[in-house]
C-alpha positions in Angstrom: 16.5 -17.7 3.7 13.6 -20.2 4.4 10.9 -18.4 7.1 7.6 -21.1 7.9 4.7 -19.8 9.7 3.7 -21.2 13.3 0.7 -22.6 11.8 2.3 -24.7 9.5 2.4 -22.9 6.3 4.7 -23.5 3.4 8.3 -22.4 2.6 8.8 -19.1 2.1 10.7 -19.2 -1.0 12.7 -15.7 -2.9 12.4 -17.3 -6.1 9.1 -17.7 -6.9 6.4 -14.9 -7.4 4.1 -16.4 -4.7 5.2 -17.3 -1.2 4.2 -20.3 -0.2 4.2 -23.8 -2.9 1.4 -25.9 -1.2 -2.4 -25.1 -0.6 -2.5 -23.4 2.9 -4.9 -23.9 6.2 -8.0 -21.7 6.6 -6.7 -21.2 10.3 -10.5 -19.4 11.1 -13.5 -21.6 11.5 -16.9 -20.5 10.6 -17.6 -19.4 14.0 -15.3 -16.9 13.8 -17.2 -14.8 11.1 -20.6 -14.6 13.1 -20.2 -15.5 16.6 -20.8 -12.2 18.9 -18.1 -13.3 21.8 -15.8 -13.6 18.9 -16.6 -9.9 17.9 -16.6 -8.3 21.0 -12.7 -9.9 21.2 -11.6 -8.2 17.9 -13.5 -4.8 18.6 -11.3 -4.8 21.8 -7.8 -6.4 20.6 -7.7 -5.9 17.1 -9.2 -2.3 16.3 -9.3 0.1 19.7 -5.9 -0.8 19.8 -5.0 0.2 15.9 -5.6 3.2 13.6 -9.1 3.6 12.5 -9.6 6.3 9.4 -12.6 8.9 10.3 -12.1 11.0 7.3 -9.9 13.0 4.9 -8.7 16.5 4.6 -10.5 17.4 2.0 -13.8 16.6 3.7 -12.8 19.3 6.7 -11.2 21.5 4.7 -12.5 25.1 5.5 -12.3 26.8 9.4 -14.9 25.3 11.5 -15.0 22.2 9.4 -16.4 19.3 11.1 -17.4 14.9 10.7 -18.7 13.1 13.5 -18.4 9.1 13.8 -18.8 6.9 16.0 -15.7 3.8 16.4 -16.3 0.9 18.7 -18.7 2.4 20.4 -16.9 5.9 20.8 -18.4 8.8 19.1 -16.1 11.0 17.9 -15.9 14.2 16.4 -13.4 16.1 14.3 -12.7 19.3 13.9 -10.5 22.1 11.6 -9.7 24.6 14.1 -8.0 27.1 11.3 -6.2 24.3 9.8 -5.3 22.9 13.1 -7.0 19.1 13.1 -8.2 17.7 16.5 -10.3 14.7 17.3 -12.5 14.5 21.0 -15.2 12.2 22.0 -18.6 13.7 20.9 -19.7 14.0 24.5 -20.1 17.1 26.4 -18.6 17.0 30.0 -21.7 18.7 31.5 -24.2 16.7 31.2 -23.2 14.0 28.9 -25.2 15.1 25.8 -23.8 14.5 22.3 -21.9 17.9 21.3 -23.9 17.4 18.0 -25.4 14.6 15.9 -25.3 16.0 12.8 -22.7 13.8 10.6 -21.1 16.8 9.3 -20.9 20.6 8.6 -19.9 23.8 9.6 -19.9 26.1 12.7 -18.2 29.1 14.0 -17.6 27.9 17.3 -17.0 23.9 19.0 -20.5 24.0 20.9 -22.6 21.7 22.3 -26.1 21.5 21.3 -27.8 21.1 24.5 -26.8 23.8 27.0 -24.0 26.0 24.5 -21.1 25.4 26.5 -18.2 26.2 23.9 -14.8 24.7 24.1 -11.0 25.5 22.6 -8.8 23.5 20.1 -7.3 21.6 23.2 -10.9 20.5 24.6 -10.8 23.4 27.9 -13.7 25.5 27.7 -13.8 28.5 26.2 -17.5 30.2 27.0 -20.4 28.7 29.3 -23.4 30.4 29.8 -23.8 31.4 33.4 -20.5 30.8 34.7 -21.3 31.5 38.3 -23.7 28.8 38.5 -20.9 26.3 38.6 -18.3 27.7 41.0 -16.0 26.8 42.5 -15.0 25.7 38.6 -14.2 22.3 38.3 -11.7 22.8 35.3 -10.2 19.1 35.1 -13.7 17.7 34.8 -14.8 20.1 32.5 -13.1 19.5 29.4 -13.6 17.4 26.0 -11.8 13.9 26.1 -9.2 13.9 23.7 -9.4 11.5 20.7 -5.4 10.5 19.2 -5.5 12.2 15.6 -2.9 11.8 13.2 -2.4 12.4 9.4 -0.9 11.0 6.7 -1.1 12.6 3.5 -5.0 13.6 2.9 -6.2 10.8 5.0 -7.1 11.6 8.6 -6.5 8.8 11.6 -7.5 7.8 15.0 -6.7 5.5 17.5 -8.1 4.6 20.8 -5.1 3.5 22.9 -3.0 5.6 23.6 -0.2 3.4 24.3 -0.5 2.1 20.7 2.6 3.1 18.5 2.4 6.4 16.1 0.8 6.6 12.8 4.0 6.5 10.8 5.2 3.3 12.8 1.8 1.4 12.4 2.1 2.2 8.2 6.2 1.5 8.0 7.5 1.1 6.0 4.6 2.7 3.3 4.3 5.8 5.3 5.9 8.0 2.7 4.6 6.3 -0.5 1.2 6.7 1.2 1.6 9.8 2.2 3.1 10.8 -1.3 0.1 9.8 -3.3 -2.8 10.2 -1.4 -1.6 14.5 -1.2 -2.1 17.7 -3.4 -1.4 19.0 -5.4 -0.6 15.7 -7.8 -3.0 13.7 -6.0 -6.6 14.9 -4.8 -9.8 13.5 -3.7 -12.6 13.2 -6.1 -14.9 11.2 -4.5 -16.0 9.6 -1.3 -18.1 7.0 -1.6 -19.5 4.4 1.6 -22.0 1.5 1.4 -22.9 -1.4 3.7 -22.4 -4.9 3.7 -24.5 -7.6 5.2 -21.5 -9.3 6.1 -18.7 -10.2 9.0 -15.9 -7.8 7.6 -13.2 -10.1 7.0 -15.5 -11.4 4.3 -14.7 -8.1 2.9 -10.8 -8.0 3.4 -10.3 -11.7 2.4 -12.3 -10.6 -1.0 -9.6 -7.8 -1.7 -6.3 -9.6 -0.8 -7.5 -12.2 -3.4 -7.3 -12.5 -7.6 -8.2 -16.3 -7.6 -12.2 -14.7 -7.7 -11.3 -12.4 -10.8 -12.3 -15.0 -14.1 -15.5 -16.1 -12.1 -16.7 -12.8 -10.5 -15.0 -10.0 -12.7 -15.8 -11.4 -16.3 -14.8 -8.0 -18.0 -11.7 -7.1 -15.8 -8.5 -8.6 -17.3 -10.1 -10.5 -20.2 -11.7 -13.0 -17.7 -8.1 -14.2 -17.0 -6.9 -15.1 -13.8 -3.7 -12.4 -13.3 -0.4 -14.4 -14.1 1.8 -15.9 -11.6 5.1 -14.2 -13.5 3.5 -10.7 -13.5 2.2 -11.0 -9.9 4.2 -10.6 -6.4 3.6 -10.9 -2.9 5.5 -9.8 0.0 4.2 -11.0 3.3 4.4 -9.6 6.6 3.2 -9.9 10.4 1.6 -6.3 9.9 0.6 -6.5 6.3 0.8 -7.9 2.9 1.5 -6.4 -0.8 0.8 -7.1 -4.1 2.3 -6.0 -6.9 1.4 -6.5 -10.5 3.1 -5.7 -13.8 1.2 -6.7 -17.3 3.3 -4.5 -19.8 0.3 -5.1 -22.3 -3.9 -3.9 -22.2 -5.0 -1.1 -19.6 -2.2 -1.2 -17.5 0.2 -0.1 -20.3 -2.2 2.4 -21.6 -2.0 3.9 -18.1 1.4 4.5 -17.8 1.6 6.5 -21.1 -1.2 8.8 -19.9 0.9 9.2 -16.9 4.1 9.8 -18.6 2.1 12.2 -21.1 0.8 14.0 -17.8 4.6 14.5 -16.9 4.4 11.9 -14.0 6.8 9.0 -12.9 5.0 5.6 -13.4 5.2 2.8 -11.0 4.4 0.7 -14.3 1.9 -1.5 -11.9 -1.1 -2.1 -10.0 0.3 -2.0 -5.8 -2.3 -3.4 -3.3 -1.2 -2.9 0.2 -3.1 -4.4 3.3 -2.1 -2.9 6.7 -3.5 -5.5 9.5 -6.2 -5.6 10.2 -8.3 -3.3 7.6 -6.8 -0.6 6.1 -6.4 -1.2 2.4 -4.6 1.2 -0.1 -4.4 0.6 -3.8 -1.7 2.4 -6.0 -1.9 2.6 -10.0 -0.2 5.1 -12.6 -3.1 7.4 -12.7 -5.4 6.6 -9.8 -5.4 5.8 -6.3 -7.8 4.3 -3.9 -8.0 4.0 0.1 -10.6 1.8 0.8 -11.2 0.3 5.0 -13.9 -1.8 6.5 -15.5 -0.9 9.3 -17.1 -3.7 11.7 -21.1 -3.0 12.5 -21.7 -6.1 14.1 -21.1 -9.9 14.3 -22.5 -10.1 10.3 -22.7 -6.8 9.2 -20.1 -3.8 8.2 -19.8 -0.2 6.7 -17.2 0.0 3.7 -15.3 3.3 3.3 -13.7 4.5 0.2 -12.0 7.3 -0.5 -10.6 7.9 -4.5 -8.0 9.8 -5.8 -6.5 10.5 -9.4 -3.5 11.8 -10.4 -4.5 15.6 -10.9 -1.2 17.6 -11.9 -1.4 21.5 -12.5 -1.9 22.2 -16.4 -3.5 24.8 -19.0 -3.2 22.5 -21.6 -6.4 21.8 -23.0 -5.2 18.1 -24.5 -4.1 17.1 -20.8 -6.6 18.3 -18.9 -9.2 15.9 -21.5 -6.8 13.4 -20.6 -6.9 13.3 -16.9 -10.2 14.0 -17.0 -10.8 11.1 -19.0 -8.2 8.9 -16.9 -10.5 9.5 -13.9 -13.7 8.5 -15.4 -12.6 5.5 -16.4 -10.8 4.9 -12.9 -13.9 5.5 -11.5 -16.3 3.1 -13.3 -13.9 0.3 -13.4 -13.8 0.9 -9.5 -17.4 1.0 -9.0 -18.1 -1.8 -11.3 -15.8 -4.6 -9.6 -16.7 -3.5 -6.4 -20.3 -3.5 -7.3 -19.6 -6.9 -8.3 -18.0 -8.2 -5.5 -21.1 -7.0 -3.3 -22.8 -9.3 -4.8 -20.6 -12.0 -3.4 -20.7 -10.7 0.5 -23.9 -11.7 1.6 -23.8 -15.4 -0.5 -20.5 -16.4 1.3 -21.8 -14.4 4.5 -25.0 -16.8 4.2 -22.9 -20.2 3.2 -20.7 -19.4 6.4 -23.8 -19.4 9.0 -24.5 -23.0 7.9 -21.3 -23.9 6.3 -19.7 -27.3 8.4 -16.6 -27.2 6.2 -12.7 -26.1 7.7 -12.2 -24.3 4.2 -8.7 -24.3 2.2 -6.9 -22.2 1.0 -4.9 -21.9 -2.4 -1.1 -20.6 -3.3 -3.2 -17.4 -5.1 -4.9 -16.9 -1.7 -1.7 -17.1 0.6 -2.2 -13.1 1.7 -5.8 -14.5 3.6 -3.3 -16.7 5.3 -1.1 -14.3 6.4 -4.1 -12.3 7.0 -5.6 -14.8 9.3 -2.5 -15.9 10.8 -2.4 -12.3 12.0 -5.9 -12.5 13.6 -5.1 -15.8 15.5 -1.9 -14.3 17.0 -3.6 -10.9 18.2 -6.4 -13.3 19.5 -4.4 -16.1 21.0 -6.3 -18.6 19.1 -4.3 -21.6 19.3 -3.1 -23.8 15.7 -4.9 -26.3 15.0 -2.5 -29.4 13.6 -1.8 -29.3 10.4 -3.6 -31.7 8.5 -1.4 -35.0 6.7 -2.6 -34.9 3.6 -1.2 -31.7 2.5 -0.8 -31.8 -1.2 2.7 -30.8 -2.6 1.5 -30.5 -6.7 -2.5 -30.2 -6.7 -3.6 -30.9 -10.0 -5.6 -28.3 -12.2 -8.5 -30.9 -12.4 -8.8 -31.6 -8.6 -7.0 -33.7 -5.7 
């Protein structure tokens, strides 16, 4: 089966490990990475209409549990009512104040801070002071404005339209591999870690869905070696992209004894899935990551990450060492590449405010394309033609 994109990308080809055979367009422009009008069309059609993660499980874990964000210019809040989880707009309905500001915390009772009008798991009230004051009661005015929640696995999401499809249908056909290991009891949270960028936050997500930086950026990660074609695999996708990597040698084989050892079921691989437009999920033999990127602004975003090791039940002494020991050096290897590709944000976010080049795009880099393709659709920017002088063998020394 041959499949070519409406932008005129290569043939899609089932024997080869990479999609596409000939360098690929860089459908986005500059423009596109710091103009405002551009922004304010993706905060409307790409992410209030898709689900947005506010927070885990494990971060709202006892009764009375709460995280407040704010998404697109919606603060929310979310709440553990007794194990129950509910989202509502962090606005009161009596006189507009924020319920709280606090980020997070704990509190017996959903109240706002202004006047102490307390509300119920469904958003109705449940105790105002004064109540005669306001009669005759005005009850569908009077309530908290529900925010779509949905879970999968430890990971808590919300979306802003409600005519948008369900959680499970926006992550098919992952939904039960995510959910599988991003759960107790294997698979808990360890850490939460955010930082911001001063960049537009597709610089971000093209970063990820790329190895072609690896030798240049990540000296220490893989030898210095670009990741081989023959180990490497893509599957592309109008809603995401996957890679999957398998070097039966190094790291990668030490990982899946340790799992084995830990009496788990390797996937003998590194998995990185992409769910359009930012909602990134990385699956190894011993540790997990979720990772999204949150738009602030034209150039600037927030980057979440939640990570997660592979944590079975033991009271053996020698594998308890050893998934400590797995963690910790998840964890620095984590934190060192993406340390290391900060570094690289606000250089190309910089370059791109002057930059008076189309860009190009390589074979290695085809899950941008797909990436971008998916951005021009939900956009309606129209293709460009592609250009003549497509190369069908680039050289390793240049054109």
């Amino acid at each position: 089966m041959a499949l070519r994109s409406r932008f005129g990308g290569g043939v899609y080809n089932p024997t080869t490990m990479f999609v596409h055979r000939n360098r690929l367009q860089h459908l986005l422009r500059p423009t596109h990475y710091r103009d405002p009008d551009h922004y304010a069309s993706e905060t409307k059609q790409l992410f209030r209409a898709s689900w947005q993660f506010v927070c885990s499980v494990s971060e709202v874990q006892q009764d009375g549990d709460f995280r407040t964000v704010e998404r697109f210019g919606v603060p929310i809040l979310v709440r553990n009512f007794g194990g129950v989880y509910r989202a509502f707009q962090n606005i009161c309905p009596h006189r507009h104040s924020m319920l709280t500001c606090e980020a997070s915390g704990n509190s017996p009772v959903l109240k706002c801070q202004y006047h102490g009008w307390q509300f119920q798991c469904d958003g109705r009230t449940a105790k105002i002071p004064e109540p005669r004051a306001f009669r005759p009661w005005d009850r569908d005015n009077a309530r908290l404005t529900p925010v779509r929640l949905e879970r999968c696995g430890d990971l808590l999401f919300v979306c802003l339209d409600q005519e948008a499809p369900s959680l499970r249908d926006w992550l098919s056909p992952y939904f039960d591999t995510i959910e599988n290991v991003f759960s107790r009891p294997d698979w808990r949270m360890a850490e939460a870690w955010d930082f911001d960028a001063a960049c537009n936050w597709k610089v971000v997500i093209e970063n990820t869905l790329e190895s072609y930086h690896v030798a240049e950026v990540h000296p220490n990660w893989m030898d210095g070696q670009l990741p081989a074609e023959e180990h490497s695999e893509h599957e592309l996708d109008e809603r995401y992209t996957m890679l999957r990597f398998s070097n039966p040698t190094g790291l990668q084989a030490r990982a899946v004894r340790a799992c084995q050892q830990l009496g788990g079921t390797p996937i003998q691989g590194y998995w990185h899935l992409h769910v359009h437009p930012n909602l990134v999920f990385v699956f190894t033999d011993t540790f997990n990551y979720f990772a999204t990127t949150i738009p602030t602004g034209p150039e600037t975003c927030q980057v979440q990450m939640r990570m997660f090791p592979f944590w079975p039940s033991t009271n053996n002494p020698w594998k308890m060492g050893l998934r400590f020991a797995c963690w910790r050096i998840s964890r620095r290897m984590t934190r060192t590449i993406f340390g290391e590709d900060r570094t690289i944000y606000g250089a190309q976010q910089r370059g791109i405010s002057r930059s008076p080049h189309r860009g190009v795009i390589g074979i290695r880099e085809e899950r941008i394309f797909q990436f971008q393709e998916y951005v021009c659709r939900r956009l309606s920017i129209p293709p460009e033609p592609h250009p003549a002088d497509i190369a069908t063998e680039p050289s390793s020394s240049g054109m």
